[in-house]
C-alpha positions as CSV (number, residue, x, y, z in Angstrom):
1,X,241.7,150.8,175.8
2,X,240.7,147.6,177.4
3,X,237.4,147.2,175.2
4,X,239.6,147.6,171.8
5,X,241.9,145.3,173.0
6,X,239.0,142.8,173.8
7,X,237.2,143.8,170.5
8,X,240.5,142.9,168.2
9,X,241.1,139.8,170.1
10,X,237.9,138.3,169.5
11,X,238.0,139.7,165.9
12,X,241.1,138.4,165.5
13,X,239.9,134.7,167.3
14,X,237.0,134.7,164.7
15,X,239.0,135.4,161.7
16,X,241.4,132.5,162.7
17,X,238.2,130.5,163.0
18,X,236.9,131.3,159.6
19,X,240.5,130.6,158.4
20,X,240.9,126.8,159.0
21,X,237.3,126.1,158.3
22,X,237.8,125.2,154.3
23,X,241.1,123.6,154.5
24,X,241.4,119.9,155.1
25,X,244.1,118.4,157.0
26,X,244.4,115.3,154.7
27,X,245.4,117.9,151.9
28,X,247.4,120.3,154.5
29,X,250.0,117.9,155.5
30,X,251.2,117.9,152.0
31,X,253.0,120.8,153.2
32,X,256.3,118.8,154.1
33,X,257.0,118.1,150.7
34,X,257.8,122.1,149.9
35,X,261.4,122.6,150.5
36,X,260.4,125.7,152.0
37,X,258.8,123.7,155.2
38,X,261.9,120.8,154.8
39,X,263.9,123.7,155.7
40,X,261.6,124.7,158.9
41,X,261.8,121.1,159.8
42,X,265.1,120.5,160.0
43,X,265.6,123.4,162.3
44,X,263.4,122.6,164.7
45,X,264.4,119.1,165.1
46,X,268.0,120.5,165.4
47,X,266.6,122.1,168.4
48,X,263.9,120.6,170.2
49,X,264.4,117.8,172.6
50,X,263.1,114.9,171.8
51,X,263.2,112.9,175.3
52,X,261.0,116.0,176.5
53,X,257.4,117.0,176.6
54,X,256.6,119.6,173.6
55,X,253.8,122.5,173.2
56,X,252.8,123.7,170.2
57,X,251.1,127.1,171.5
58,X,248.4,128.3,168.8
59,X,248.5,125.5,166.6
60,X,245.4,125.8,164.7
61,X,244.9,122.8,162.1
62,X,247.7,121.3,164.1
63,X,250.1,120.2,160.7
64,X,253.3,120.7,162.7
65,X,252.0,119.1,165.5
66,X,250.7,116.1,164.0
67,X,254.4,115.8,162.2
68,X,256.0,115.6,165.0
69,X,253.8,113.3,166.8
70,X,254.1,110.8,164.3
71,X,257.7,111.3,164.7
72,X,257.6,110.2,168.3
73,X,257.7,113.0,170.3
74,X,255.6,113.7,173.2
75,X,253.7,116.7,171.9
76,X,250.8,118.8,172.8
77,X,248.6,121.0,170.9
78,X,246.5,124.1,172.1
79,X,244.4,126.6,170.5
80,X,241.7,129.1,171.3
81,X,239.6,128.1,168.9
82,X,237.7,124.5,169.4
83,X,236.8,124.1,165.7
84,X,240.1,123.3,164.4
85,X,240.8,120.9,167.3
86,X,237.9,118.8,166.2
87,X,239.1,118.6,162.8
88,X,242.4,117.4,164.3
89,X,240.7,114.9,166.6
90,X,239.2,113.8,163.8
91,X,242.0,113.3,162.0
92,X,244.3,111.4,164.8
93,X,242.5,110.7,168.0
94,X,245.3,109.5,169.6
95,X,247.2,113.1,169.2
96,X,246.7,115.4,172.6
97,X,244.7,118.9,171.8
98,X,243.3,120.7,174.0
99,X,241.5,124.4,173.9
100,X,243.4,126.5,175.7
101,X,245.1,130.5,175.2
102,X,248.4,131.1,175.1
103,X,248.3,133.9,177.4
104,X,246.8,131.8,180.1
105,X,248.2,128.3,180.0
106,X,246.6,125.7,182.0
107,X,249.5,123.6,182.6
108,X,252.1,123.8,185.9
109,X,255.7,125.9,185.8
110,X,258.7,123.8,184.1
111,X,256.1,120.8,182.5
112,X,257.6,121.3,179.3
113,X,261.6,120.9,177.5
114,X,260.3,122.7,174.4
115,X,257.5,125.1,173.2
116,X,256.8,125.6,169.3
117,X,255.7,128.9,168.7
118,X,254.8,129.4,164.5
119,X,252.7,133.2,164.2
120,X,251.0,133.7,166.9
121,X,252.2,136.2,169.5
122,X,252.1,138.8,166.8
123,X,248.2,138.6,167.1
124,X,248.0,140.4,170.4
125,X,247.5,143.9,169.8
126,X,248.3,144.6,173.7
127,X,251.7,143.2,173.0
128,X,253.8,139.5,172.8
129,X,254.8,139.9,176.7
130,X,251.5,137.6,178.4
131,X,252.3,134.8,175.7
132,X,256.0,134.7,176.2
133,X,256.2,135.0,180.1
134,X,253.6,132.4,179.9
135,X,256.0,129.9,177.8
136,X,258.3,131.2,180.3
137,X,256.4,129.7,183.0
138,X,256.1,126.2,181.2
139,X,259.2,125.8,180.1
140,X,261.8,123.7,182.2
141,X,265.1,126.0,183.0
142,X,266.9,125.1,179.6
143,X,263.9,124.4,177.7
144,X,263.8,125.7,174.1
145,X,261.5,128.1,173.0
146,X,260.9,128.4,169.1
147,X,258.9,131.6,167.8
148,X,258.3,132.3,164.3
149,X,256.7,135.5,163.5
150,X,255.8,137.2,160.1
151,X,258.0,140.4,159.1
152,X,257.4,143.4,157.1
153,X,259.5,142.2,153.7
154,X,260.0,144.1,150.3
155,X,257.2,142.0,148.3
156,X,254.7,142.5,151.7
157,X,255.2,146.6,151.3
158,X,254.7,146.7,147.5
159,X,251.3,144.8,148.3
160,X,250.3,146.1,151.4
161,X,248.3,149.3,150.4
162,X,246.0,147.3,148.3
163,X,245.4,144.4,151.1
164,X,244.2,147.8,153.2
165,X,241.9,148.9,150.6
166,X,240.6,145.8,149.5
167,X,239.3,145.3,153.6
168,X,238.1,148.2,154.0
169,X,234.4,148.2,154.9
170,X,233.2,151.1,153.2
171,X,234.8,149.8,150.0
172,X,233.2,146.6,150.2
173,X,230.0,147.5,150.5
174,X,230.3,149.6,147.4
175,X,232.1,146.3,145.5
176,X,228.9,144.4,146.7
177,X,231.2,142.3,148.8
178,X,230.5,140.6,152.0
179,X,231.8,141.9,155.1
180,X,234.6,139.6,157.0
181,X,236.7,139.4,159.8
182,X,240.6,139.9,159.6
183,X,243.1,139.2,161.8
184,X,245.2,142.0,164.0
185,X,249.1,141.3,163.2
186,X,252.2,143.7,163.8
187,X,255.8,142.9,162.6
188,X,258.9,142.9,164.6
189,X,262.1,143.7,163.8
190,X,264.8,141.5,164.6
191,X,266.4,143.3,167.5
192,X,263.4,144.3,169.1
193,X,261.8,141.0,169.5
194,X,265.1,139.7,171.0
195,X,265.4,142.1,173.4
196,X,261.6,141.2,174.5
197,X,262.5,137.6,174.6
198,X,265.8,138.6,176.8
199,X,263.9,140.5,179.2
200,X,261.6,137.9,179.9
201,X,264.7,134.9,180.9
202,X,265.1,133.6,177.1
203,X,268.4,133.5,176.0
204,X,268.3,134.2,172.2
205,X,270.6,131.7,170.3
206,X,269.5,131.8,166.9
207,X,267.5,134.0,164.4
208,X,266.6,133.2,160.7
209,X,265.3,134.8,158.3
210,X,262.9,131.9,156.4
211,X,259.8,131.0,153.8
212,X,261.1,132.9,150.7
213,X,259.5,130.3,148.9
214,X,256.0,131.3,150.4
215,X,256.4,135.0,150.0
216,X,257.3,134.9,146.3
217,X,253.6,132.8,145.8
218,X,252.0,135.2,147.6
219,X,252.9,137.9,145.8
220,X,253.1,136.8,142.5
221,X,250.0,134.1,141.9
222,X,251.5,133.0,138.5
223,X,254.6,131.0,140.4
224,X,252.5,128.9,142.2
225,X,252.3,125.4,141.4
226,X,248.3,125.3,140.6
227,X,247.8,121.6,141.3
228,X,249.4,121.8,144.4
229,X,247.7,123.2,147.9
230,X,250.1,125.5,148.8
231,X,253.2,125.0,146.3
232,X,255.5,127.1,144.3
233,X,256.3,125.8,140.5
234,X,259.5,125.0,139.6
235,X,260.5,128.9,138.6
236,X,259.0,129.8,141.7
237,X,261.3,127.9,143.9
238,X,264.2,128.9,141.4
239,X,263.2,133.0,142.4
240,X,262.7,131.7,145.9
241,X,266.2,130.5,146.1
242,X,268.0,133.1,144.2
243,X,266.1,135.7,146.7
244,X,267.3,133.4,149.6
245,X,270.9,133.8,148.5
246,X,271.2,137.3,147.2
247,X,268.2,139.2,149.3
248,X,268.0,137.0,152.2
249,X,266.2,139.5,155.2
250,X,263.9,141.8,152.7
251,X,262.1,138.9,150.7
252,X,262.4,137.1,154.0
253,X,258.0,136.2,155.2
254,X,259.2,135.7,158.4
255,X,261.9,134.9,160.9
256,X,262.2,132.1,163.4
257,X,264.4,133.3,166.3
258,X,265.6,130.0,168.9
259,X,265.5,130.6,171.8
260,X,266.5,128.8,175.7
261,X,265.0,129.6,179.3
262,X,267.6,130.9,181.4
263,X,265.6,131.9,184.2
């Protein structure tokens, strides 16, 4: 049990890796222009102190993180990965990064007031628990705790048989493709992720259902705005909204639940 555990995790660390290795952040942090990520934004700032230190845990080309440093918070990010730190350091040297895992956090009990959490503890194929006792440990009593995971939506089951056939090895060798590494994810439902956080001394305040935009433009190609990096077109953010309004959980790509240390 313990070696497939080990063997997804460092499957799952490399295909994270191979991720963030073409993007650049320069072109990234166009992201806060979507109204999809405006949304995000305003959420979290509604939330998270800002006379308190902040971890983003998992923060990979660090977009978020370098958005709110430039806002003025006191914010720090970690990853497992070093590659994507460089690229941030390169970026912004002044922003603090450090390589680190979520499950075992270098940092002393109650450093933090908040903790920014954006898909990552549904990589762990042993289970969220070791991340989120961990943020436990960090976070000052009070401290807010924001975790944003993906969830199984509408659009993701109509598409998900193909995503399994297109990775499979055997097929891919017969296609002629090359072989890759793909990250290990699980989705949550609402009320079970709560009741993980709850059990663990989070006090669950808030969850959303968000990023209709992103779904639809995953799903359907043609709605994406081509000259952006990662936009919908102008009928794609119409659909978005109208599936936002009228179909808000199942064309939901993921919920962000807020949370605050209790214990």
């Amino acid at each position: 049990m313990d070696k497939d555990i080990n063997k997804i995790y460092s499957t799952t660390k490399r295909a994270w890796n191979d991720n963030w290795k073409p993007h650049e952040i320069e072109v990234v942090m166009e992201i806060f222009n979507y109204p999809r990520v405006k949304k995000q934004i305003a959420l979290f700032e509604k939330y998270l102190p800002k006379d308190e230190k902040i971890l983003e845990g998992g923060c990979g080309l660090g977009p978020y993180l370098l958005y709110f440093h430039k806002k003025g918070y006191e914010i720090t990010g970690i990853d497992y990965n070093q590659d994507p730190l460089d690229k941030i350091k390169k970026y912004n040297k002044i922003v603090n990064v450090q390589a680190m895992d979520v499950k075992d956090l270098k940092f002393d009990d109650a450093f933090f007031g908040g903790y920014l959490s954006l898909g990552v503890i549904e990589h762990f194929s042993e289970g969220p628990e070791k991340s989120i006792e961990e943020a436990n440990r960090v976070l000052k009593n009070g401290g807010v705790f924001i975790v944003q995971v993906s969830i199984m939506n509408m659009f993701l089951m109509l598409k998900y048989p193909w995503e399994l056939f297109k990775r499979n090895k055997f097929i891919r060798r017969i296609l002629k493709k090359s072989q890759k590494d793909y990250y290990w994810q699980q989705y949550f439902k609402a009320g079970r992720l709560k009741k993980i956080l709850q059990e663990r001394g989070f006090d669950v305040l808030e969850i959303r259902p968000m990023d209709h935009e992103h779904n639809i433009i995953s799903t359907f190609g043609f709605l994406r705005d081509k000259s952006s990096y990662d936009g919908a077109s102008a009928k794609g953010i119409a659909f978005s909204r109208f599936c936002e309004r009228y179909l808000r959980w199942p064309t939901a790509a993921n919920m962000v639940l807020i949370c605050r240390k209790e214990r």
